[in-house]
Structure formats: C-alpha cells, structure tokens
N, C-alpha and C positions, 0 to 999 in steps of 0.2 A: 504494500500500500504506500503511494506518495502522500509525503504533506507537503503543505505550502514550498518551502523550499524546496522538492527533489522535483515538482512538476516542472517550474522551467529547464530545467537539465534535460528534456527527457528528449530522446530524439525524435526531429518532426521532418516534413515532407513538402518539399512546396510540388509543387503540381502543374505542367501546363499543360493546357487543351489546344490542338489543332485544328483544324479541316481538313478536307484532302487538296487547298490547294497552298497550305503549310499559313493560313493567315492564322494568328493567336486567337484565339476566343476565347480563352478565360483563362488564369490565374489564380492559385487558392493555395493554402498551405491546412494540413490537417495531421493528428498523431496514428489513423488510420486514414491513410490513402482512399483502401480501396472502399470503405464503408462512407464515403466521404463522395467520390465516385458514385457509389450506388442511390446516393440523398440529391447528385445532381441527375442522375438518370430520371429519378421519380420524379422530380421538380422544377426543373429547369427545362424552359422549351426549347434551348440552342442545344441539347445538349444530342441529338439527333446527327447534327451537324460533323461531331467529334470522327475525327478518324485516326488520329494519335495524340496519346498522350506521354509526357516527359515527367519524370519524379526525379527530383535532385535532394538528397538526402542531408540535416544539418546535426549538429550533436546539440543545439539546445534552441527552444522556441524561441526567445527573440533572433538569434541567426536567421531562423528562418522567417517570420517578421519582418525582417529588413530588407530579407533578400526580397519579399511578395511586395514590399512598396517603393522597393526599387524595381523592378519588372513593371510592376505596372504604371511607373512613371514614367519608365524608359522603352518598352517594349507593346506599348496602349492595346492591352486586349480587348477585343472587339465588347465582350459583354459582362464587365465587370464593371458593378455599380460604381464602384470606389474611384472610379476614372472621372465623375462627375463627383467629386470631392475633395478636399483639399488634404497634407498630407497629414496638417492637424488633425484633423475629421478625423481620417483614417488612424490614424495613432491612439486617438480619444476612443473610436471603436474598441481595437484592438486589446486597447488597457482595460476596456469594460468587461471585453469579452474574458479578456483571461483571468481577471478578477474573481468574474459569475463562475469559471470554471473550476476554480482554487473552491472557492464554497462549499462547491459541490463538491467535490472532489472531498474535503474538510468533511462535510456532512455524512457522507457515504462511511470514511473511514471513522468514525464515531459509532456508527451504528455496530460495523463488523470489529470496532475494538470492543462492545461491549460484549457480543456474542461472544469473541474468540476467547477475553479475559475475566469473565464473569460468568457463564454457565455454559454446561456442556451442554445442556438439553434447555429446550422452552416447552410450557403448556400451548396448547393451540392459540388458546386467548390471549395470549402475549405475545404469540408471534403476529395475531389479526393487528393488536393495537400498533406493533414497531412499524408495520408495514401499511398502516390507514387501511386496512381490508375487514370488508363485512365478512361472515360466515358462512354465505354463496360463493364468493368470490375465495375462500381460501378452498370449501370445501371443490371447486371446478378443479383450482389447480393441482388438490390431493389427483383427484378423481381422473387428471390430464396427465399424471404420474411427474409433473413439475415440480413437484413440493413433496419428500419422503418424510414420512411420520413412520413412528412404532407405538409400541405401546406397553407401559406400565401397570404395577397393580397399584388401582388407587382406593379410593373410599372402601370401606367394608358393608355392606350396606342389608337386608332381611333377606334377599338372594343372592350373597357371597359378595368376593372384592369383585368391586367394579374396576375396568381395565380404563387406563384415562392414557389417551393422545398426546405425543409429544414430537417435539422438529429437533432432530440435535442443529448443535452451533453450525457445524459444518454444512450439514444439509441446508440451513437459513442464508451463509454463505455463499454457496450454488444456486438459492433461489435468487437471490438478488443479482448474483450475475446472469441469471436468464431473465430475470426483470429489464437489467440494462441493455441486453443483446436484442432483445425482443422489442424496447421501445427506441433503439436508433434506426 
C-alpha cells in the first residue's frame, strides 16, 4: 500500500495517440496505461480514429506531468482539452487531481490497515457498515461468489448453536480490490 509520499515515486506512462496519417490526437499520462486506454475507448469519440499509440515510461508522476505539458504545448494534439488552456490551468488541474488521488489512495489504505491490523475475521454486519452496503447488496455479492464468508458457532440458542457468518481480513481485502477493478 502507498501513502502520500510513495504515490508520487511510482512509475507513470504518458501516452500518445495517432491516426493513420501519424497526426497526434491526444496526449495523456496514467499509472495504468492500458485501463486508461480502455476509459478513452468507452468515452471519447476520436478515439475510433487511433491507429497507434506510443507509451514512454517515467520513474515518478511529476516527470511525467511535465513531460504531458510539454507535448502538448509543443506537439498540439488534435483533441486535448488542455490545449485550450493555459499552463497555469493545466498545473492547477493537475495538483487537484493528484491531491483527490493521494485521498483516496489515504482512505483506501485506512480501511485495509484496519482489517489487516485489527481483526482477522469481521461479522457480516460490519463488513455491510465499512463498505456503505445494504444486506441485498452484500448478500448478491456472497451469492456472485465475490465476497467469501465461513462460518462460526455463534449464539446457543432452544435448537443448539446457531452458526453466524463471517468475511476474514483477507477475503475483505480481495473484495475491495474487485470493488476497484470492477468500478474503473
């Protein structure tokens, strides 16, 4: 898990888009490429156009930052918003964005530090509240084989111990990376 300080370190990818008749049409830098690729395939209407693309590799995000706004000051790709922007603009983005991302990034690891260092196993209901999930919503993901539960003896109750549901740490940790894999 990164924190603040090891995200910027981490190696990023800036990215250029061609056509086939080698004119630039976009410019972008992301820490996965090719998931990054796939969000302008769904999204972007030039992205039809593309008939090569170039990935030039850096050892830490702002390198590659620098290099995406000098490209696109110096190399004007056809459809990149940021071309109609100033480099202030572009920088004030940039520092937002990577900000919003440290957050996350901050928040995510808070969650899986509490799993990994504070209990091996959760009750259902405690894994519904960490994750804001109703009891439809966790029982699909049981039931979709996304979310591994077992089960213990719990209460003792006029027809013997009742067996009560549990997520170990680990398992909670796999979900939440099929949470993230699932929602990029």
């Amino acid at each position: 898990m990164c924190d603040d300080n090891d995200f910027t370190s981490m190696n990023t990818q800036l990215y250029r888009h061609f056509d086939n008749s080698n004119t630039l049409l976009y410019v972008g830098i992301s820490l996965s490429t090719f998931a990054r690729l796939s969000q302008h395939k769904d999204h972007s209407p030039w992205f039809k156009q593309v008939n090569r693309v170039e990935i030039q590799h850096f050892d830490t995000r702002e390198e590659a930052m620098a290099a995406e706004r000098q490209a696109i000051k110096t190399e004007g790709p056809k459809f990149n918003i940021a071309m109609k922007k100033t480099l202030a603009e572009i920088d004030k983005e940039q520092r937002e964005s990577l900000a919003e991302l440290r957050k996350e990034i901050k928040e995510k690891g808070e969650v899986i530090r509490r799993i990994i260092h504070y209990d091996i196993a959760y009750p259902l209901d405690h894994v519904r509240s960490l994750l804001h999930m109703n009891k439809v919503e966790i029982e699909s993901q049981i039931v979709a084989g996304n979310l591994s539960v077992f089960e213990v003896e719990g209460r003792k109750g006029p027809h013997g111990v009742r067996m009560k549901r549990m997520v170990s740490g680990w398992s909670l940790i796999d979900f939440i990376g099929y949470l993230e894999r699932k929602n990029k």
